[in-house]
C-alpha positions in Angstrom: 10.3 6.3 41.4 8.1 6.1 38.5 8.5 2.6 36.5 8.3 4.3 33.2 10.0 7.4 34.0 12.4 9.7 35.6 11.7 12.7 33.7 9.9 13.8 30.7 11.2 13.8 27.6 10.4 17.7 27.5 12.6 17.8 30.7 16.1 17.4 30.6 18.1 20.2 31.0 22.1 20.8 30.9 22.1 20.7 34.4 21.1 17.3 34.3 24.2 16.5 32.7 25.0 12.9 34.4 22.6 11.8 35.4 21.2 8.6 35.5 17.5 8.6 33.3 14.7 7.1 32.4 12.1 8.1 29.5 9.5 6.6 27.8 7.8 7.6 24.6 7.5 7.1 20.9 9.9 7.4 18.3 9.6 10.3 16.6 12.8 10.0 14.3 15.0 8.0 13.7 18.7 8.5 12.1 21.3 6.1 11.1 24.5 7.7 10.9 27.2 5.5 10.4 26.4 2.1 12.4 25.4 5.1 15.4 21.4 5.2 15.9 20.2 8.8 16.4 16.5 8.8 18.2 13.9 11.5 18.5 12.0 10.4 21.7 8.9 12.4 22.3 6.0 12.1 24.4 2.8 14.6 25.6 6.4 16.9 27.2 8.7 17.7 24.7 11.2 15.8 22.6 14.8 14.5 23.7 17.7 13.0 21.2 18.8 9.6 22.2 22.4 8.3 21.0 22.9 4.5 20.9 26.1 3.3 20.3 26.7 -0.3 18.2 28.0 -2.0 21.8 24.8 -1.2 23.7 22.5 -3.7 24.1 19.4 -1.3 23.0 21.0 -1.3 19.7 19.4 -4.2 18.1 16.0 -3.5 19.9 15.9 0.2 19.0 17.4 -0.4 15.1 14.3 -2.6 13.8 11.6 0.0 15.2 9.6 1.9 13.3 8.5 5.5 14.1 6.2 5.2 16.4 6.6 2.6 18.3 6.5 3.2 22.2 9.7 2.5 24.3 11.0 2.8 27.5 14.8 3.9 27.7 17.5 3.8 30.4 21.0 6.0 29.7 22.8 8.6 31.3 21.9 12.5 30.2 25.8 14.1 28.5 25.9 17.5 27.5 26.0 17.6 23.9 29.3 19.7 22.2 29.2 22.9 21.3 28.5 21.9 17.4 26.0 19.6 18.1 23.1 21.6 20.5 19.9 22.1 19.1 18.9 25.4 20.0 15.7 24.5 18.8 14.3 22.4 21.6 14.1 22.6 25.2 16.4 20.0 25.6 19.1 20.9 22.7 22.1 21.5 25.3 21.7 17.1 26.1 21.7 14.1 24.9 20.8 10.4 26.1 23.2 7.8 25.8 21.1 5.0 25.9 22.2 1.6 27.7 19.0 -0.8 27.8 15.6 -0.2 26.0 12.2 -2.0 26.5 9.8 -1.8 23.7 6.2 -1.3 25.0 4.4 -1.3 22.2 5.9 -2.2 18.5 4.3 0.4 15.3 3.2 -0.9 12.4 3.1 0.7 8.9 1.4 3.9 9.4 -1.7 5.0 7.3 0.1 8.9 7.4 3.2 10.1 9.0 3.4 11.5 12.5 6.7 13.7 11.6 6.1 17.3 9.6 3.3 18.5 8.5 2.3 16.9 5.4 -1.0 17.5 3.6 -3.6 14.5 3.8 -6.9 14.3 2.4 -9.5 14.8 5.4 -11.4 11.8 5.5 -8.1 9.9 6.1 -7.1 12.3 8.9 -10.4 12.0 10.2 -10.2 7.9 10.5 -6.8 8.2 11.7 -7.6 10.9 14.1 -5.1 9.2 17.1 -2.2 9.4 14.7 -3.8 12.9 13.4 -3.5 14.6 16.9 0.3 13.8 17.6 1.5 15.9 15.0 3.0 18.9 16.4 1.1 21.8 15.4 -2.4 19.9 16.3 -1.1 18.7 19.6 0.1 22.4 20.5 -3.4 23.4 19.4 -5.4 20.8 21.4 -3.1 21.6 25.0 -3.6 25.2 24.4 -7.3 24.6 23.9 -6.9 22.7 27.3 -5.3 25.4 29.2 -8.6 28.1 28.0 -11.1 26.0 29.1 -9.3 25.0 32.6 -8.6 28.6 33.2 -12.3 29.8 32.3 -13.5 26.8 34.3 -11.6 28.0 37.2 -12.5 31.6 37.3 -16.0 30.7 36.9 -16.3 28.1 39.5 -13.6 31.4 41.9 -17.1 33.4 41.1 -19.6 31.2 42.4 -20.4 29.1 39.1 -21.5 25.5 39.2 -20.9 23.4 36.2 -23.3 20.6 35.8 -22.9 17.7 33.1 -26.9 16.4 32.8 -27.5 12.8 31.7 -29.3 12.3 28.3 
């Protein structure tokens, strides 16, 4: 078993109703909502909402993050009710209930947002290209840039190609 991991955070599915998980990621969003934390946990897979109740121990590690910051989580995957699935994401039909939380690396202020899309002058984007690339629509871009060049890569090398990388 994977130290960091059961499954992705792209993964979970309503099948997996109760079962015992693991995830690891950063948080994407955070939402108090009445002493009950509400975390967006997302990593390279997907996104999955975690639900932290006051009596967990992960409560006072996961409240004082900030988004960000790179956790490890342990809970138990519940199907969500009827009013609460997302039929947005992948993993809208559950929800982690979290019951211990490891912080692996603690965010500090951030130079630009992460979450949405907002509009940032380029030379900023450009010196905080690492933060740059997580947003969603430029990570889609980047995997699905990925996935052309693998493919013509492969079809090239299935027709006798040789790719060769010459030093300098």
């Amino acid at each position: 078993m994977h130290a960091y991991r059961t499954h992705t955070c792209g993964a979970l599915r309503q099948s997996d109703a109760g079962t015992p998980v693991r995830l690891a990621g950063w948080l994407h969003r955070k939402r108090d909502l009445g002493g009950v934390l509400f975390i967006d946990l997302r990593d390279h897979y997907g996104i999955t909402q975690l639900v932290i109740l006051p009596d967990s121990p992960a409560f006072p590690v996961l409240e004082r993050l900030r988004a960000e910051s790179v956790v490890r989580v342990e809970g138990k995957a519940v199907e969500r009710e009827a009013s609460t699935v997302n039929p947005q994401l992948a993993t809208g039909m559950v929800e982690v209930h979290v019951s211990g939380a490891e912080v692996l690396g603690e965010a500090q202020e951030l130079p630009l947002p992460v979450f949405g899309e907002p509009d940032y002058p380029e030379d900023i984007r450009l010196r905080y290209r690492f933060l740059d690339l997580r947003r969603e629509s430029l990570h889609r871009n980047i995997v699905l840039r990925s996935a052309v060049i693998r493919s013509l890569r492969e079809r090239m090398m299935a027709q006798g190609f040789a790719e060769f990388q010459t030093p300098i």
